[in-house]
N, C-alpha and C positions, 0 to 999 in steps of 0.2 A: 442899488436902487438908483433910479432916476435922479437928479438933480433937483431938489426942494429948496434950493436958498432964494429963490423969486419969489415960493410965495408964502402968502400969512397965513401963518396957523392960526387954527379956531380952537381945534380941541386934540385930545391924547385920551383914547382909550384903554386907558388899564393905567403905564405911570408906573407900577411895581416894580418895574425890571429894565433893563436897558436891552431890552433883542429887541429895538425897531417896532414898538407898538402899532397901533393902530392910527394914524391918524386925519385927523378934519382942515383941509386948507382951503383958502379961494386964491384964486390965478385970475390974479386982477389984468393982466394979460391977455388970458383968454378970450374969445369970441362966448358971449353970452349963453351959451349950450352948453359949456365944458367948463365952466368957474368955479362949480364946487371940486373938491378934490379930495379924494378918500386914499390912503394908502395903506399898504398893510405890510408885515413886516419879511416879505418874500420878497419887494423892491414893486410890487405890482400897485396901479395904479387904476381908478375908474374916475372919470368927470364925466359931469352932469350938470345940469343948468339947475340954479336956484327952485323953480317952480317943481321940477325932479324932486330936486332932494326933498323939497319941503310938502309931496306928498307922501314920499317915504318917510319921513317923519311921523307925520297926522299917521299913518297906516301900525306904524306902532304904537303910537300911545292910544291908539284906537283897540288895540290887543289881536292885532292880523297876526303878528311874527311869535305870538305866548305858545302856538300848539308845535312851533318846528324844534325839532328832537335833535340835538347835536352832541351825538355818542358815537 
């Protein structure tokens, strides 16, 4: 994986195990477009600007993402 010691974790999805969860950072670093930072445990990375994230957010607790089938 990338190099994550820059930036601040938000949050850790899941937490049960040690394989590289999920996790929520901002890259206070970054140019305002890329500060959020999601990672996942294949070393892959996606940034996105605040205003991003925070309508994928509202988009789930709004129940967009309840019908997608992950089997």
């Amino acid at each position: 994986m990338t190099d994550i010691s820059a930036l601040e974790p938000v949050a850790t999805f899941c937490g049960k195990c040690d394989c590289g969860c999920p996790q929520l950072f901002i890259d206070p670093s970054a140019p305002a477009e890329r500060r959020v930072v999601l990672t996942d445990d294949f070393g892959q990375r996606i940034q996105m600007s605040a205003d991003q994230f925070s309508s994928l957010v509202d988009d789930a607790r709004g129940g967009k993402l309840d019908g997608i089938a992950l089997a």
